[in-house]
C-alpha positions in Angstrom: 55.2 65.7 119.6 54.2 65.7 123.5 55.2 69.0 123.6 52.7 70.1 121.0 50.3 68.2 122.4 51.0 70.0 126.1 51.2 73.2 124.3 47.4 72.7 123.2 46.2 71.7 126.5 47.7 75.1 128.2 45.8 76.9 125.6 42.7 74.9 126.4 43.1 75.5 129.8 44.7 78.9 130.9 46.0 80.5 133.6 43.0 80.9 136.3 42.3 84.5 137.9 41.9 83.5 141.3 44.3 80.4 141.2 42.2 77.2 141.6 42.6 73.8 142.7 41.0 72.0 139.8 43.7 73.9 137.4 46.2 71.9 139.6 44.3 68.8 139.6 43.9 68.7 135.8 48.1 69.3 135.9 48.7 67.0 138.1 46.9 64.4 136.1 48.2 65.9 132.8 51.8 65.5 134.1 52.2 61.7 135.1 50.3 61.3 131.3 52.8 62.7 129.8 55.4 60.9 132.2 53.5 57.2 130.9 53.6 58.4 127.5 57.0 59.8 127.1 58.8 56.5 129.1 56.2 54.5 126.1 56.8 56.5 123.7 60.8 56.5 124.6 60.5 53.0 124.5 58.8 52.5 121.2 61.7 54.4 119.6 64.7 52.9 121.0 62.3 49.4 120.1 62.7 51.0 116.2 66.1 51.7 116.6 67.7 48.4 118.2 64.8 46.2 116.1 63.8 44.9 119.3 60.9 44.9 121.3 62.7 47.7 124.4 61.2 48.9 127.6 63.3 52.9 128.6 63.5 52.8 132.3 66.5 54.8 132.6 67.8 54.8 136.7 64.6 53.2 137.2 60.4 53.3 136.4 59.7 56.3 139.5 62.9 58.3 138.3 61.9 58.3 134.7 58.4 59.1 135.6 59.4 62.1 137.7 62.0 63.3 134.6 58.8 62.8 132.3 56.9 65.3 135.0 59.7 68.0 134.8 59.5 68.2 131.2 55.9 68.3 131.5 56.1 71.3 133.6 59.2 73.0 131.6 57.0 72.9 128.5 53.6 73.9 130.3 55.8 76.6 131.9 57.6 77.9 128.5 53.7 78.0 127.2 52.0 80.0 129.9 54.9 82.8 130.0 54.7 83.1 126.5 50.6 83.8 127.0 51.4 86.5 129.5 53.9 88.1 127.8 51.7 88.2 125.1 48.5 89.8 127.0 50.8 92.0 128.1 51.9 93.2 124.6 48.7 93.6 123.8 47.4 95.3 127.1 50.4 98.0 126.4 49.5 98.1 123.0 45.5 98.7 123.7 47.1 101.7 126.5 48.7 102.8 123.9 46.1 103.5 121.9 44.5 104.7 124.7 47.0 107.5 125.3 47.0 108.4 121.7 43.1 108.7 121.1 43.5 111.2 124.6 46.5 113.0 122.9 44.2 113.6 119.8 41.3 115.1 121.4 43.5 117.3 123.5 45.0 118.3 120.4 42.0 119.9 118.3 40.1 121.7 120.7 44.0 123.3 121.0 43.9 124.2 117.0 40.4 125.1 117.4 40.9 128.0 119.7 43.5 129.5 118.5 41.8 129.2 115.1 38.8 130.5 115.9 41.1 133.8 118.2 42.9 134.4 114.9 38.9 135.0 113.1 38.0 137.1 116.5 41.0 139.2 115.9 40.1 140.4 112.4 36.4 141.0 113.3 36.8 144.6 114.4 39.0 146.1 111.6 39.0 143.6 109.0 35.7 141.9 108.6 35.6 141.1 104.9 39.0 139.1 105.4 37.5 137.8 108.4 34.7 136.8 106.7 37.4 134.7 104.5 39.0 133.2 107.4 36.0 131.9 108.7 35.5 130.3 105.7 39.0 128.7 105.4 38.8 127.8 109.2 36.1 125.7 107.9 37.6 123.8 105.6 40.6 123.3 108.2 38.7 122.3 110.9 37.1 119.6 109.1 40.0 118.2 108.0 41.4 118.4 111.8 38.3 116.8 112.9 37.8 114.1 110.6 41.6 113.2 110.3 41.4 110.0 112.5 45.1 108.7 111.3 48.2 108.6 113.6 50.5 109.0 110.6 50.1 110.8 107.7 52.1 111.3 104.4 54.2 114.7 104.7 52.3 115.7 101.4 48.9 115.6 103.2 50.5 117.4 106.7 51.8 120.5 104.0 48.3 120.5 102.4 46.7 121.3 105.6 49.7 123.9 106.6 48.8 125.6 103.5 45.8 126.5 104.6 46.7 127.3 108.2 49.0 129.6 107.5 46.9 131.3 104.9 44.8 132.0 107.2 47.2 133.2 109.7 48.5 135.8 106.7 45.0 137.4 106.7 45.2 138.6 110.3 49.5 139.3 109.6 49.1 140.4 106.5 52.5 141.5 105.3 54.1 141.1 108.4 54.4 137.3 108.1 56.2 136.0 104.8 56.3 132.8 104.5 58.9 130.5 102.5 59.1 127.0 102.2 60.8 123.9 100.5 60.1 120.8 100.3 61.7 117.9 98.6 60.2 115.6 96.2 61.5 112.2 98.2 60.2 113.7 101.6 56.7 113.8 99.9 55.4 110.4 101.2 57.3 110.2 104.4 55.4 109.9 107.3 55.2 112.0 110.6 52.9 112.0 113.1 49.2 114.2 111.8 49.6 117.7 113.0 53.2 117.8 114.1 54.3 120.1 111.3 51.3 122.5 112.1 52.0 122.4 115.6 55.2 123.5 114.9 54.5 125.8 112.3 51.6 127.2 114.8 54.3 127.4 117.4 56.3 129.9 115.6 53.6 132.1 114.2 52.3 132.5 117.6 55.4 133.0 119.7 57.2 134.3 117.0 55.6 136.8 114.8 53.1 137.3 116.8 55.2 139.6 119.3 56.3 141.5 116.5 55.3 144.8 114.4 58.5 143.9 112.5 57.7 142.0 109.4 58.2 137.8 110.3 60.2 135.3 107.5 58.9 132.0 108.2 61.1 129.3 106.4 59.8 125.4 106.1 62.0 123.2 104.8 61.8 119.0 104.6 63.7 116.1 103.0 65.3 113.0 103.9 68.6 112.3 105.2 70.2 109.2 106.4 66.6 106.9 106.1 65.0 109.6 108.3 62.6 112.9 107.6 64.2 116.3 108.4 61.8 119.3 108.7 63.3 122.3 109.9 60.8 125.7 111.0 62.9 128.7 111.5 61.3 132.3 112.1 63.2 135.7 112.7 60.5 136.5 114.9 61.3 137.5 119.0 63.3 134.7 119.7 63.7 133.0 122.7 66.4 132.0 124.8 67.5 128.5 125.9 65.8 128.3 129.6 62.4 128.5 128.3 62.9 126.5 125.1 64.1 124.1 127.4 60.7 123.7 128.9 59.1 122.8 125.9 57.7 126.4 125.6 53.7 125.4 125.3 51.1 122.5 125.6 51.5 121.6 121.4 55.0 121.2 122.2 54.7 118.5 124.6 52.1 117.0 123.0 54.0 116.6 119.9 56.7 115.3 122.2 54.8 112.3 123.6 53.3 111.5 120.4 56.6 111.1 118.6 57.8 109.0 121.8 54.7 107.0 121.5 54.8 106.6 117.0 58.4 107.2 116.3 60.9 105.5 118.3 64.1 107.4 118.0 62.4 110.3 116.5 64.2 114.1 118.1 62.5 117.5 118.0 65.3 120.3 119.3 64.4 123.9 119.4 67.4 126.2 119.3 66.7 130.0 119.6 68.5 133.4 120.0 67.4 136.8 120.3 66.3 136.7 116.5 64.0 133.8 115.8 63.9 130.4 116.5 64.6 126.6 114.7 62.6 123.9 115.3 64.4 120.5 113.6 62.0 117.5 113.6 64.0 113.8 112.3 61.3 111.3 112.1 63.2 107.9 111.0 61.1 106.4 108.7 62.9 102.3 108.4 61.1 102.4 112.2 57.7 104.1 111.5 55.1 101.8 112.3 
């Protein structure tokens, strides 16, 4: 009961930024308090116990007192870590945050020019289709603007790929074919927003882009073992394993420290060859916030 009671007063009172002598005085005080009242309190219960009017001295009135202090300062002590660990939690969480917010708004002025190049390309000797991809890049973009969520449902994530890529087939035409399967339980999994079109972009660009050759683009998802698996393979111009290595662009690595930051334990490896490239993306989901 006294250590509820000290527990209070530490949360009445906390931790001083400068330290101050007051906030020791008020200790101070608080501590011999609770030495009186745990030697009476002591007392009143071995009184209960031996149905006899008891006073608890112990070795002695000044040795009891100073045990009573100790304990004071145990429980005060216990109290005020557990108030910095937790402003601390919440300080990393807030940083967090932070980072992620940053991560975000690095992320679609990213989509948003290479968008907007893939419309610029199709100007000159397409303009009725780019006419249409301007019009589907509207639609995207305001879904990549207005998407404020950190995790999204895969269903929502292959929505918005749709429409990527079919915007991307306008300026490829034929020369990107694009297959995909997805399986009814990895539907509502979550991933991180924009980490299947960041890979997706990824192999598009580096990929079929290098190519006159005719590009098969193969999405696949489901879950294995309590976690998502999405796998992004291309035949396009490959890559060997130095560069991949490197993370091979600026989407890469910030998918990379999103999924450290969302998904702990989450993997994204990127194995390539002189035809194509696989990108396999396991996002547990028993840890997903």
């Amino acid at each position: 009961l006294l250590g509820v009671a000290v527990y209070r007063f530490t949360q009445r009172l906390p931790w001083p930024q400068p330290f101050r002598l007051r906030f020791l005085v008020a200790h101070t005080a608080a501590a011999l308090l609770y030495g009186a009242a745990w030697i009476a309190l002591a007392s009143v219960v071995m009184s209960l116990v031996n149905r006899r009017i008891e006073i608890l001295v112990g070795p002695g009135p000044v040795a009891f007192l100073v045990l009573g202090v100790w304990l004071y300062l145990i429980v005060a002590g216990v109290a005020y870590a557990a108030a910095a660990t937790a402003r601390a939690a919440a300080a990393e969480a807030e940083a967090a945050r932070a980072r992620l917010q940053a991560m975000r708004s690095q992320l679609h002025p990213h989509f948003v020019f290479n968008a907007l190049h893939t419309v610029i390309q199709l100007i000159p000797s397409h303009p009725s289709a780019a006419a249409e991809a301007a019009e589907s890049l509207a639609h995207v973009l305001r879904t990549s603007i207005e998407e404020d969520r950190d995790l999204v449902p895969l269903r929502d994530e292959w929505a918005f790929v749709e429409r990527y890529v079919a915007i991307e087939r306008l300026r490829f035409g034929d020369r990107l074919r694009v297959h995909a399967g997805i399986a009814p339980d990895a539907v509502p999994a979550l991933l991180p927003s924009f980490a299947l079109q960041t890979l997706v972009e990824n192999a598009v660009r580096h990929g079929a882009g290098p190519r006159p050759e005719p590009t098969d683009l193969t999405i696949s998802a489901g879950i294995a073992g309590g976690a998502l698996r999405v796998v992004v393979t291309d035949t396009g111009a490959g890559a060997d394993a130095a560069r991949l290595a490197g993370g091979s662009g600026s989407g890469l690595r910030r998918l990379r420290s999103r999924l450290d930051a969302l998904c702990p334990g989450s993997s994204l490896v990127l194995e390539g060859g002189p035809r194509g490239v696989t990108a396999t993306l396991v996002v547990p989901q028993d840890e997903a916030p």
